[in-house]
Residue, then its C-alpha position, 0 to 999 in steps of 0.5 A: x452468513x458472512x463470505x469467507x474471503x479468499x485472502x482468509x482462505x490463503x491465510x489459512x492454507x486452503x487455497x495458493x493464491x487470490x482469484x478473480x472472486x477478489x479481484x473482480x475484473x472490469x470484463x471489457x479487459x476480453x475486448x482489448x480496452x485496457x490493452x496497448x493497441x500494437x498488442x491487439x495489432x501483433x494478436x491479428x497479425x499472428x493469428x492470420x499469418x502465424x499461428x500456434x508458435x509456442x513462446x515463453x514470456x518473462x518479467x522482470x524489474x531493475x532494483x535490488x531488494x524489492x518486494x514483489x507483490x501483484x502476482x496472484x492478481x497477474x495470474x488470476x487476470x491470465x487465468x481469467x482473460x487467456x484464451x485457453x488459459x488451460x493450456x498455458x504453463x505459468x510459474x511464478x513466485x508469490x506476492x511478498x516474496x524479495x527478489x533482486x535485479x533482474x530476477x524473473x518473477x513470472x514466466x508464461x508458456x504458450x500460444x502467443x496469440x492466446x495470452x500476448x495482448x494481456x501483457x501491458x496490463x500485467x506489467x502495470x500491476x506488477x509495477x503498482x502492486x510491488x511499488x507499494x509493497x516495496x515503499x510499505x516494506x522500508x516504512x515497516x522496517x523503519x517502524x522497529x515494530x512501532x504501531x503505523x496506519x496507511x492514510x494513502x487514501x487521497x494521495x491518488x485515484x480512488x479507484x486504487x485503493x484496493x489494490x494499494x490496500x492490498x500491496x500494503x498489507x502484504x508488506x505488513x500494515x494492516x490499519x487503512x482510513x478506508x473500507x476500499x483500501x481493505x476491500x480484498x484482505x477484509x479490513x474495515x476503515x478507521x479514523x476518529x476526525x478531520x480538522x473539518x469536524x472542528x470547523x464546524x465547531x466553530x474552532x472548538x476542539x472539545x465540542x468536537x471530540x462531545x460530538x464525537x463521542x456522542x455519535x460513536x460512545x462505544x467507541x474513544x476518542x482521538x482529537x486531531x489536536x494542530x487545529x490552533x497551531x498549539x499543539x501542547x495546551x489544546x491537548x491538556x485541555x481536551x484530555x482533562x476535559x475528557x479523562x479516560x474518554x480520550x484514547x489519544x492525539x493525533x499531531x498533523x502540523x503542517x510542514x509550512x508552520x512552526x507550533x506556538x511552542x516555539x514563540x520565542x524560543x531558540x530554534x536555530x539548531x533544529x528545523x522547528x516546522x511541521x511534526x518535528x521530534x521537538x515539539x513530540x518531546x515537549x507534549x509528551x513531557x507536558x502529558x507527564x507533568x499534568x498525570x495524563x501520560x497515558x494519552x496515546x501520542x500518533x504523528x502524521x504529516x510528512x513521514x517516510x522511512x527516513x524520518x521514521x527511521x530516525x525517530x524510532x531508533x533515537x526512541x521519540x515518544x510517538x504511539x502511533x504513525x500515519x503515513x501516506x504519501x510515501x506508501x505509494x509513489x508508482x515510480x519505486x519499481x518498474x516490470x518489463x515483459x519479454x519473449x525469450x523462446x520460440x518454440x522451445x529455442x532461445x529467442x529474444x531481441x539483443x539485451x534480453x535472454x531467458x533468466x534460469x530461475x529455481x525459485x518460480x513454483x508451477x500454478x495450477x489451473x484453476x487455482x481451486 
């Protein structure tokens, strides 16, 4: 019997938040491995000369309008790696939830020597997690309910793609290219060809999607359709040659060259590189004119909110878009810890207080 994953569990009511069963920490995170040293140092100090102080620690970010994202993970590695754990009283918000400048998302009270020396890793996933979440949000709305996948699979270290996977369905996408990308929330990869499949074809796109078919006949057919840099009659070629077999094209002309439609033609009142709405018009018009407008038009290259934004509210023909690089930039949102109470008094360095918040809700221990 397959597992029932946890994100299930949080979907159906059953639990509040992910755990470690998800997440699956690397266990060298107890040693101190992944902490910034000067906390192992102020942990030996404290336990030495000062042990026992209750202090309330808080984060929070600089930016409006953000969608936080990472909490349950931060819990869950508290939850997990404290010492403890027990007798800290965490209150958080959930993952998803919009917050704005300076507002705390999280806040633990405890022994400082207990849970201090987690903090650098808890500022990191909450600033991933809610960058990705945070970049996913704006392309989701850009979309106006337009069918999307994330393709964020090569723009960074693979060893993040669980967790971006999982930042970019709490925003809202929930097609990935790889099974990491859906390892926590139970989504499987998906894709159809890379330009390296039609390579091997020796240049031929039909042979290629023949290929294909033959080795997943269950499943139709996308063609990567730029190889040749003739968007438009390479499409009606394969989708006459296919027939009902082709679901789709996806176009991935690259930013640095201009389709063969545009040989000859006035190009002057409009940047004609790369995906660009023109040449989507044209090959929707030419699907049109040869009774093949029923074959699925997915764009890919270059797409971010902005253009995306564009394009759906102008209505570009497009079915379907991948996006990659614009779903994780790292720099979209930055989290800071900071002591703000020493038992039970304010106390905090100049610049920073304790933020009342009515929105943070109490967490158990253990989650379930």
């Amino acid at each position: 019997m397959a597992e029932t994953l946890e994100i299930q569990l949080k979907e159906a009511g059953k639990i509040s938040r992910l755990t470690d069963r998800t997440f699956k920490f690397d266990r060298r995170i107890a040693e101190g491995y992944y902490s910034a040293n000067y906390f192992l140092k102020s942990r030996q100090i404290v336990l030495k000369y000062a042990p026992h102080h209750v202090v309330e620690e808080q984060w929070f970010q600089r930016r409006d309008d953000t969608m936080a994202c990472g909490l349950d993970e931060a819990i869950a590695l508290i939850h997990t790696f404290a010492k403890h754990p027990e007798t800290l009283k965490i209150e958080a918000l959930n993952d998803g939830d919009m917050i704005q400048f300076g507002e705390p998302v999280l806040k633990v009270t405890g022994a400082y020597e207990d849970f201090g020396y987690l903090e650098s890793l808890i500022d990191g996933i909450l600033a991933r997690r809610s960058s990705v979440a945070t970049n996913v949000h704006e392309v989701v709305a850009a979309l106006r309910g337009a069918d999307t996948f994330s393709m964020a699979d090569r723009q960074d270290d693979y060893l993040t793609q669980a967790g971006d996977g999982y930042a970019t369905y709490v925003a809202g996408i929930k097609k990935f290219s790889t099974d990491a990308q859906g390892a926590w929330v139970g989504v499987k990869g998906m894709g159809t060809m890379p330009h390296a499949l039609i390579e091997i074809c020796g240049g031929d796109i039909c042979r290629a999607c023949d290929l294909y078919h033959a080795t997943f006949p269950q499943e139709q057919v996308t063609a990567l359709i730029d190889y040749h840099n003739n968007v438009i009659p390479d499409t009606i070629l394969v989708a006459k040659h296919l027939g009902r077999v082709l679901k789709g094209v996806r176009v991935d002309t690259s930013q640095a060259l201009i389709d063969h439609y545009f040989d000859g033609k006035d190009t002057s009142g409009f940047d004609p590189h790369g995906v660009c709405k023109e040449l989507i018009y044209a090959l929707k018009k030419a699907l049109v004119e040869n009774h093949l407008e029923w074959v699925r038009i997915t764009v890919s290259s270059g797409f971010a909110a902005p253009k995306i934004g564009e394009w759906t509210k102008e209505g570009v023909p497009v079915d379907m878009y991948g996006v990659g690089s614009a779903l994780v930039l790292n720099g979209t949102v930055g989290f800071t810890g900071d002591l703000v109470k020493l038992d039970g008094a304010l106390e905090a360095k100049e610049g920073r207080a304790d933020i009342p918040s009515d929105r943070l809700k109490a967490v158990p221990f253990p989650i379930y």
